[in-house]
N, C-alpha and C positions, 0 to 999 in steps of 0.2 A: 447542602453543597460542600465538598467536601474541600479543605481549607486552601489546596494551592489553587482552587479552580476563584478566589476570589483573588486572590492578582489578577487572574482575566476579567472579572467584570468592574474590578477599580481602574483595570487598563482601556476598558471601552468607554467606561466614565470622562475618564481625561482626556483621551486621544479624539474624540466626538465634540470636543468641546472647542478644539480645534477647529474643526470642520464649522462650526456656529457661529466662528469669529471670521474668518475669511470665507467661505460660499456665501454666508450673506452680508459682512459685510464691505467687501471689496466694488461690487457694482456701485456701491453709494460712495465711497473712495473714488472711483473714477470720474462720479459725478459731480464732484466734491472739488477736485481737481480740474473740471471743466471739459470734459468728454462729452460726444455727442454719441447718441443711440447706436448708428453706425459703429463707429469707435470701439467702443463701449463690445459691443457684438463682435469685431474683429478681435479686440484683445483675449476674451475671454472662450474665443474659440481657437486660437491659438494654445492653451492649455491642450485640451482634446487631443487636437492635432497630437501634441507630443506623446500624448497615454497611448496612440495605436502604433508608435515604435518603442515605446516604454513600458506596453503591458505584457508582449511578447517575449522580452528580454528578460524582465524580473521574473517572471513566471519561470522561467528556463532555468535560469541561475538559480532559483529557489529550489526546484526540483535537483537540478544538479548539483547542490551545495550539501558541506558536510551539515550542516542542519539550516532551516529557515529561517530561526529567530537568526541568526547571523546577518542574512539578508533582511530581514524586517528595522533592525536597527541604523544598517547603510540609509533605510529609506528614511527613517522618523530625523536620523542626524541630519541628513542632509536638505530633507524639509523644512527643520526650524535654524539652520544656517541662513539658507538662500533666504528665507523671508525677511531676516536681518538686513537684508540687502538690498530690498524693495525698498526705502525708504530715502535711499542715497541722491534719487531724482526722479520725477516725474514725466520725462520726459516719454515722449511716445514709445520711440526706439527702448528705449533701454527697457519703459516696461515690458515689449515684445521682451525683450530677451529675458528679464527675471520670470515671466511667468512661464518660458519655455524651462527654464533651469528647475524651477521651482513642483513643476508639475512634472519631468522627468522622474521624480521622487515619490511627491506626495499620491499621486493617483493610485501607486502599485500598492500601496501600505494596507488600504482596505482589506483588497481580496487575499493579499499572504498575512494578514491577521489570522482574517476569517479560517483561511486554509487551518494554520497554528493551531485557532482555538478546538476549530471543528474535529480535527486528528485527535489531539488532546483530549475530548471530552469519549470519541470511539476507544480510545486505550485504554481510557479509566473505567471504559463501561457503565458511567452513570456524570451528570450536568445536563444542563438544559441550554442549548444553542441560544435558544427565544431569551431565557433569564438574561444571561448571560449579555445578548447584543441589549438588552432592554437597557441594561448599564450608559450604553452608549445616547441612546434617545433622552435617559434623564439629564445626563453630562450636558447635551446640547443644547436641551431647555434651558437648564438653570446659566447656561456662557448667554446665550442667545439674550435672556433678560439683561443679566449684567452688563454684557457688555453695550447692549442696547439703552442702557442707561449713561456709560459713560463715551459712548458714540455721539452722543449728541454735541457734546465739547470737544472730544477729542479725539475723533475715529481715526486719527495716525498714528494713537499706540496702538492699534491693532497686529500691527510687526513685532511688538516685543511682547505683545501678552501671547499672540501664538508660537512663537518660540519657546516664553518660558512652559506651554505646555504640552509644546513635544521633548519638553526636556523632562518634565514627571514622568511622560509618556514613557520615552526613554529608558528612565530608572528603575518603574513597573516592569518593563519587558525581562528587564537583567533577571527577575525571581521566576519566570515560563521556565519549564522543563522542558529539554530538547528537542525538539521535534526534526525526525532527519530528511532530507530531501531525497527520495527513494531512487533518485538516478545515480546516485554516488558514488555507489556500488551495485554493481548486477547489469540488466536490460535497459538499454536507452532507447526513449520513444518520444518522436515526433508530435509540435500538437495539433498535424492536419489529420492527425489520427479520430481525435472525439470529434472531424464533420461526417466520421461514418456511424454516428449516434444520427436516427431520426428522430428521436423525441426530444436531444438536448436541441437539435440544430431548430425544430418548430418552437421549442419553450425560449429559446434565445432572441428567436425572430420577432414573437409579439412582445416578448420584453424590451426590444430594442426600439419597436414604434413607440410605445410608452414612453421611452426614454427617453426618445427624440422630442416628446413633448413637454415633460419636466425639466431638459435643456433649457427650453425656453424660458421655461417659468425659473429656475436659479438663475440666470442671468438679469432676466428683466423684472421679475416679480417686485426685488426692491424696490426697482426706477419710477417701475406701475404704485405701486402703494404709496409713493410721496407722491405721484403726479396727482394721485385722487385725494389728497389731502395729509395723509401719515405722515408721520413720524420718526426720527430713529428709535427712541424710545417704543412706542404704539409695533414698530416693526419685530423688535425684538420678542413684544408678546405676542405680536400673532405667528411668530416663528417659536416660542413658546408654546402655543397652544399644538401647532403643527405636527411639535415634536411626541407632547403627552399623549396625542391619540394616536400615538401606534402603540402604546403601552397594552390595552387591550388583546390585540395581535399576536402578541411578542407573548403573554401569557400563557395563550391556548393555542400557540402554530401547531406545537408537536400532536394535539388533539386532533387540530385542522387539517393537515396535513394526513392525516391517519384516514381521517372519514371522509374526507372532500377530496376528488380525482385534480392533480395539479393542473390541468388543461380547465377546469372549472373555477379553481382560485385566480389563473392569472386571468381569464376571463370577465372574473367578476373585478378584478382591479382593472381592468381598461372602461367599463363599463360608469366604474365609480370614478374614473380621469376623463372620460366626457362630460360626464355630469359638472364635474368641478371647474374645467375649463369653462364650461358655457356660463355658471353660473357666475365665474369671476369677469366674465364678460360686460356682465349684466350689471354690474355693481360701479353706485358712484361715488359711495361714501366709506373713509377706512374702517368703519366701527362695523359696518355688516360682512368685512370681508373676513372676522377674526372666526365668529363662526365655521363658515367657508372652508378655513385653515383644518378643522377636524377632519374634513375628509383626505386631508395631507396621510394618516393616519391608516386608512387602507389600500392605498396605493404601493408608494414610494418601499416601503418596512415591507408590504408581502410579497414586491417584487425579489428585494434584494434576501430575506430569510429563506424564501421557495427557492430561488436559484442556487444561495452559496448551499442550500439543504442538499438539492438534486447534485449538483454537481461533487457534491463530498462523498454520497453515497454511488452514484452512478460511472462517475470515471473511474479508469485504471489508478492506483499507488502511484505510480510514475507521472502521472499527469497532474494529482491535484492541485498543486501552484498554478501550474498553466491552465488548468480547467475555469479556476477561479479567474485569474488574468485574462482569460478571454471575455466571460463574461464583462468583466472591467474594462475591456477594451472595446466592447460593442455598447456598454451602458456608459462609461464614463468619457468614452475615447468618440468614436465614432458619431454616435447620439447626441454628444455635448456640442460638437463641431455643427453640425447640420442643426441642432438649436437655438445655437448664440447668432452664429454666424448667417445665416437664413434669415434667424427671427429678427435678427439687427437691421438686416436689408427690410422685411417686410414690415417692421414696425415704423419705419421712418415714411416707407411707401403709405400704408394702411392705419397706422396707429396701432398699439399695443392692446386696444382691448376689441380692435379686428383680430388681433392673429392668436388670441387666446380662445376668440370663437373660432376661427379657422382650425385651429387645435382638435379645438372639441368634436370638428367635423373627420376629421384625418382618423381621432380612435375611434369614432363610429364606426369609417371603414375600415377599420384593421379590424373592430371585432369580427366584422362581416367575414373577412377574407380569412383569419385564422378559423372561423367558426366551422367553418366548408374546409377547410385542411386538418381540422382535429377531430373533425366528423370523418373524413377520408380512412386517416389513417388513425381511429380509435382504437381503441385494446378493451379485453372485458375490463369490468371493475375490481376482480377478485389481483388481476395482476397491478394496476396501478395502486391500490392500498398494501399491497406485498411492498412494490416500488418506494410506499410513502413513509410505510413504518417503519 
C-alpha cells in the first residue's frame, strides 16, 4: 500500500471508532436516563429525518467545492463539537434538538469519506477499497470493547471520548491529498440525473429494505440485549465480534465483486438478514446471541462496500459526492427513520423480539419481490463482471 494511502486507513481506524461509541451506545444512554421504547424510537429517528435534507446538501456542496476534503472536515468539526453539547441536559426537547444538530454533520462524513478515499485510490491506480475500509471495522471492534468496559460506570463520557476522536479524525484528514469536487469548474449536473440509472435505482431499492431492518436493529438491539439479560460490558463484545466478521468480506470484495454478479451479492446479504433476524428472535439468553453477531458480518459491510463500489465506478465525475449521499440518504436517512421510529411504535405494541421476527418476514419478501425484478431486467454475465471489475 503505498504510504499516503495509510493515512486513509489510520483515518478509518479512528473515525469508526466513533461510530462504536455513539450508534451503540447512545440507545443505552437514553435508557440510562429513563426513556421509554417509544421515546427511545422517536429520538433516534429524528437523526434520520435530518440525513434526507443533509445528504442532499453535502453531496452538492462536495461536488461543487474547490475540493471535498474541505467539506469532509466542516463535517467531522462539527460533529465532535455538537456532541460536546449533548451533555448539557437531558431533557427531551433539547435532546430532539442536539440529535437534529448533531446528525446534520455526522451522517454526510461517511459517504464523502468513501467518495475521498475511493477517487483517491482510481488516480493512484493501485489500493484496495476493502483493505482500506477494513481499517474502519478494526477501529470499531477494539472502541466497542473499550468503551463497553468503561460504559458500565460511566457511559456519559461517551461525549467527550467521541469528540476527542473526531479530533484525531480531524488531524488524519489534514495529511488526504486533494480530491477536487468535479462541479467547480466545467458542467453542472443535477442528482435526479443517476434515477435514470436502472440498475443503481434496483441496487438502491433492496439495499434500502435491508436497511430498513438494520434501523431497527441499531436502535433497539442495545435495549434488546440487556432486556434478555446483557450487559454493557457483554454488549461491547458481541458488537466486537459483529465488527470482526466483516474482516473476511473486506479482504476478498474486489475478488467477489469480480466473480459474483452484484444483484447476486446483495441477494445473498438479504437472505443472510432473515436468517439473522429470525434467529435473534428465537434467542433468550445473551451468551447465544454473540455467535449470532457473526453474521453481522455479511450483511451490513457487503451492503455498504457493493454500493459505495457501484456508485464510484458507475456515476458521472460530477456526481460522486451526491451518488454516494444518496445512497446515505436512503440507507442512513430514510431507512433509519422508518426503523427507529416504526420499530419504536411496534416494539411497545408487539415486543421487540416480535418485530425482529416480523423483520425477518419483511426481507423474505423483498428477496421475492427484487428476485422477479432482477430476473426482469437481467444483463448477460459477461457485462456485469465488465461492470464489477
Amino acid at each position: 500500500m503505498p504510504v499516503n494511502l495509510y493515512y486513509f486507513l489510520f483515518f478509518y481506524v479512528v473515525f469508526y471508532m466513533g461510530n462504536a461509541v455513539y450508534g451503540t451506545f447512545l440507545p443505552v444512554y437514553f435508557v440510562e436516563v429513563g426513556y421509554t421504547e417509544a421515546q427511545i424510537g422517536t429520538l433516534l429517528s429524528l437523526g434520520p429525518l435530518v440525513a434526507i435534507i443533509a445528504q442532499p446538501v453535502w453531496g452538492t456542496l462536495g461536488d461543487r467545492a474547490a475540493t471535498k476534503n474541505q467539506i469532509l472536515k466542516v463535517l467531522i468539526a462539527g460533529s465532535g463539537i455538537s456532541m460536546l453539547l449533548y451533555p448539557l441536559s437531558d431533557h427531551f426537547y433539547y435532546l430532539m434538538v442536539m440529535i437534529c444538530v448533531f446528525t446534520f454533520f455526522q451522517t454526510s462524513a461517511f459517504a464523502i469519506s468513501d467518495a475521498i478515499t475511493l477517487e483517491t485510490i482510481d488516480r493512484l491506480k493501485t489500493g484496495n477499497f476493502g483493505l482500506i475500509r477494513m481499517g474502519g471495522t478494526i477501529g470499531y471492534a477494539i472502541m466497542s470493547v473499550v468503551f463497553g468496559m468503561i460504559a458500565v460506570n460511566h457511559i456519559g463520557s461517551m461525549f467527550v471520548v467521541y469528540a476527542i476522536v473526531m479530533a484525531a479524525s480531524f488531524l488524519l484528514l489534514t495529511r488526504f491529498p486533494a480530491v477536487a469536487g468535479h462541479q467547480s469548474k466545467g458542467r453542472k449536473m443535477r442528482i435526479w440525473v443517476l434515477f435514470r440509472n436502472r440498475k443503481l435505482v434496483l441496487y438502491l431499492g433492496i439495499s434500502f429494505v435491508i436497511h430498513v431492518t438494520l434501523g431497527y436493529y441499531y436502535s433497539f438491539f442495545p435495549v434488546y440485549f440487556k432486556e434478555i439479560g446483557g450487559n454493557n460490558a457483554l454488549l461491547g463484545w458481541s458488537m466486537l465480534i459483529s465488527s470482526l466478521s466483516e474482516i473476511p468480506f473486506l479482504l476478498f470484495a474486489s475478488r467477489i465483486m469480480v466473480r459474483i454478479p452484484i444483484p447476486f451479492i446483495l441477494m445473498g446479504a438479504a437472505g443472510i438478514t432473515a436468517i439473522r433476524w429470525y434467529v435473534t428472535s428465537l434467542i433468550h439468553e445473551p451468551l447465544w446471541m454473540l455467535p449470532v453477531q457473526m453474521l453481522h458480518g455479511l450483511v451490513f459491510i457487503v451492503l455498504s462496500v457493493t454500493m459505495a463500489t457501484f456508485i464510484n465506478r458507475e456515476v458521472p465525475d460530477e456526481l460522486k459526492a451526491s451518488g454516494q449521499t444518496l445512497n446515505g440518504l436512503l440507507s442512513l436517512g430514510i431507512a433509519r427513520i422508518i426503523g427507529s421510529f416504526a420499530g419504536g411504535i411496534a416494539s411497545e405494541s408487539f415486543g421487540m423480539r416480535s418485530v425482529f421476527f416480523y423483520n425477518s418476514i419483511i426481507t423474505v419478501a423483498c428477496i421475492v419481490v427484487f428476485a422477479i425484478l432482477f430476473w426482469v431486467y437481467r444483463e448477460p454475465r459477461s457485462r456485469q463482471i465488465k461492470m464489477s471489475g
